[in-house]
C-alpha positions as CSV (number, residue, x, y, z in Angstrom):
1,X,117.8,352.2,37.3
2,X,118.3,355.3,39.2
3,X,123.1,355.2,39.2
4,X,123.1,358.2,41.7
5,X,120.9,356.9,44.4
6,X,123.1,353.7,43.8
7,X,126.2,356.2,43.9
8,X,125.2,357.8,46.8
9,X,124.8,354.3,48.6
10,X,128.2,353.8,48.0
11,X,128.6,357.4,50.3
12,X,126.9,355.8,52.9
13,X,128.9,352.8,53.0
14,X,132.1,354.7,53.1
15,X,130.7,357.2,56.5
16,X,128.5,354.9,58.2
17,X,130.1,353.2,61.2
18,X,130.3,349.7,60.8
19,X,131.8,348.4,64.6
20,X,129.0,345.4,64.6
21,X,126.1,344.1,63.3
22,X,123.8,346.7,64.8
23,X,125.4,349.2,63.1
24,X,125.2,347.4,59.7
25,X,121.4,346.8,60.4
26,X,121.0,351.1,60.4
27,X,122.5,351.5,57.5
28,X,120.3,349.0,56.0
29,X,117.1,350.1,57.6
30,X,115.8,352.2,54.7
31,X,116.6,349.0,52.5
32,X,113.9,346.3,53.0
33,X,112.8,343.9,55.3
34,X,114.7,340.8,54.1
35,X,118.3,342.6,54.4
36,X,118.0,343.9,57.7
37,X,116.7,340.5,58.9
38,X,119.0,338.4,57.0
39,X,122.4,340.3,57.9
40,X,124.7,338.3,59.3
41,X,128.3,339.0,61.0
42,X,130.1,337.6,57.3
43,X,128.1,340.4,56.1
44,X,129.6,342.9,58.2
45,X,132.9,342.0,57.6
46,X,132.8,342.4,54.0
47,X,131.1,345.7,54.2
48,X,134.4,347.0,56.5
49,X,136.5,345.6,53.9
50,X,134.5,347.4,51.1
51,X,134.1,350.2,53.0
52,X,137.9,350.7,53.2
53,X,138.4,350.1,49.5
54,X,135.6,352.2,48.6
55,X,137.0,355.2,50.3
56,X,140.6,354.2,48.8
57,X,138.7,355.4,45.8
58,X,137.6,358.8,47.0
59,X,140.8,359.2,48.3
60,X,142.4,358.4,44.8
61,X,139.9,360.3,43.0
62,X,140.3,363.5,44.9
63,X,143.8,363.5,44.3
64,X,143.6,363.4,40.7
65,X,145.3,359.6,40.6
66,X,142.0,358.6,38.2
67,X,144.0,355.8,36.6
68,X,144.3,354.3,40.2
69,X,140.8,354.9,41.2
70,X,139.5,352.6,38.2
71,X,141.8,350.1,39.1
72,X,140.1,349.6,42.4
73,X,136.8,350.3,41.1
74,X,137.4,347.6,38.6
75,X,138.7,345.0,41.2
76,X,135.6,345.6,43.3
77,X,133.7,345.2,40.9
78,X,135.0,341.8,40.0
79,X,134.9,341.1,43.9
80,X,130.8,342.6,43.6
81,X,129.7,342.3,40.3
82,X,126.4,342.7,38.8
83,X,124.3,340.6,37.5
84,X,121.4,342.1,36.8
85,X,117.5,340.5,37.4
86,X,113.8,341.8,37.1
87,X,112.0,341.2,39.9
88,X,108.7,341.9,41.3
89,X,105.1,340.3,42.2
90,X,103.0,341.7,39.5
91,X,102.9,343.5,36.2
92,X,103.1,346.8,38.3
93,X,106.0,346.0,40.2
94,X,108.6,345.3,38.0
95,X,112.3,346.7,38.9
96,X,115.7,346.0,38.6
97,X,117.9,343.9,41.0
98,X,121.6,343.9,40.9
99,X,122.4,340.2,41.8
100,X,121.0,336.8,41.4
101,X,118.7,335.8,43.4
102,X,119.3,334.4,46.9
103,X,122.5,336.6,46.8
104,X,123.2,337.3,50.4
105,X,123.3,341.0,51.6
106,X,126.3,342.1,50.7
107,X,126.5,340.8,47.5
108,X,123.4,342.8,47.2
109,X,123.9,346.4,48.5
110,X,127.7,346.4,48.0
111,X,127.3,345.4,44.2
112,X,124.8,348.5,43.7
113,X,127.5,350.3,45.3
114,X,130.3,349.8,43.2
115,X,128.3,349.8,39.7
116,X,126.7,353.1,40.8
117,X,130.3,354.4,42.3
118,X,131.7,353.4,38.9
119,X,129.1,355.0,36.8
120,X,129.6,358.6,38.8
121,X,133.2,358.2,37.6
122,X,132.3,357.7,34.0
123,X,129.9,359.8,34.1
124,X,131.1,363.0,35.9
125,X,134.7,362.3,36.5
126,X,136.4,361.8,39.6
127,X,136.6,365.3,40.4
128,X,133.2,365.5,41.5
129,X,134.1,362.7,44.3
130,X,134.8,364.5,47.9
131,X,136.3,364.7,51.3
132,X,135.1,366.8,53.5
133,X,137.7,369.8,54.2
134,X,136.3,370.0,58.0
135,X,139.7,368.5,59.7
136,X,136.8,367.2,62.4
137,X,134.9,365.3,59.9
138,X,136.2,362.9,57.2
139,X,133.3,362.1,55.6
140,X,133.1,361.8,51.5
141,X,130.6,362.8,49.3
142,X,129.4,363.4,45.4
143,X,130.1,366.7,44.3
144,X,127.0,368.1,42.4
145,X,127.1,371.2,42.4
146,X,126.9,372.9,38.9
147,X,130.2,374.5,39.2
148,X,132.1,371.6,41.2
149,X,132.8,373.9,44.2
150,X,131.7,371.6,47.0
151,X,134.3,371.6,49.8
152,X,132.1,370.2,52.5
153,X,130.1,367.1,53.2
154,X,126.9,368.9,55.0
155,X,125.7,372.1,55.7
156,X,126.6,371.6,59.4
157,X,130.4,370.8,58.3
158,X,130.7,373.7,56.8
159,X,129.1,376.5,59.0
160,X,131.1,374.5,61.6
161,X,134.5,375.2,60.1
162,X,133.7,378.8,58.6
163,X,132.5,379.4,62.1
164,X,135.6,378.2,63.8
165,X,137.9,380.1,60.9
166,X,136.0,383.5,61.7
167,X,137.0,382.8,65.1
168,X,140.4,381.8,65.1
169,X,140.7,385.3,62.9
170,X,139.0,387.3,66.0
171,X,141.5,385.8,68.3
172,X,144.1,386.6,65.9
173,X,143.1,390.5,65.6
174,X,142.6,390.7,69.0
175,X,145.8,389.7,70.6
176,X,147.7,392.3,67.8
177,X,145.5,394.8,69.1
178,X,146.7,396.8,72.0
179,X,145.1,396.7,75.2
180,X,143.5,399.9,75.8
181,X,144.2,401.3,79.8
């Protein structure tokens, strides 16, 4: 089982927009066929509610309360937990599931979620979890750089706020300097 694309899952479920069922089915787009079709409005409710809880944990682990983010990473994965299955049609399509079978959707995706969220943390601590420092943005991410010196959730973030910081220093040099006549 790959426990960083499941940890990076739990990423998109904390900064995807979840307002109604059409956003839940982009999200689940890459995922197949049978949880984009079989997503219902239950579904998206407890995805808003994980999402919430899942980002309580970001929040808890990148203020060093680590104690407190395992205690909601253990409750959600009480409220998600895995069971794992093989599944597949043939000999060379065996993989993992997380659930039982027939779980509905968010059972499914949400419980890969949390067990990869709560691997990362065993793993690599919860000083590798981020927010984005872009006041604009909000989004989290997983730190993996080799020194842990992520500060920003994209590329774009972060030329966007270096950008505006270089600018609000221009403006600041140029009203101390003098007006020449």
């Amino acid at each position: 089982m790959d426990f960083d694309a499941y940890a990076r899952t739990a990423v998109q479920v904390v900064n995807a927009p979840l307002a109604s069922l059409a956003d839940l089915r982009v999200l689940l787009e890459a995922e197949s066929t049978w949880m984009h079709d079989e997503v219902t409005d239950r579904d998206v409710t407890l995805f808003r509610r994980a999402q919430k809880r899942l980002r309580d944990v970001f929040e808890l682990g990148t203020s060093g309360r680590d104690a407190e983010a395992v205690i909601e990473l253990n409750a959600l994965l009480e409220a998600f937990p895995v069971q794992p299955r093989i599944s597949g049609h043939d000999a060379s399509d065996w993989h993992m599931h997380v659930t039982s079978r027939g779980s509905s959707v968010s059972a499914e995706y949400l419980a890969g979620a949390v067990w990869g969220l709560s691997v990362w943390l065993c793993s690599y601590g919860s000083a590798r979890f981020g927010i984005c420092a872009d006041d604009r943005c909000g989004n989290v991410y997983l730190d993996t750089s080799s020194n842990n010196c992520r500060r920003f959730c994209s590329e774009r973030c972060a030329t966007r706020s270096h950008v505006a910081a270089h600018r609000a220093r221009k403006r600041a040099a140029d009203a101390l300097t003098p007006a020449s006549a």
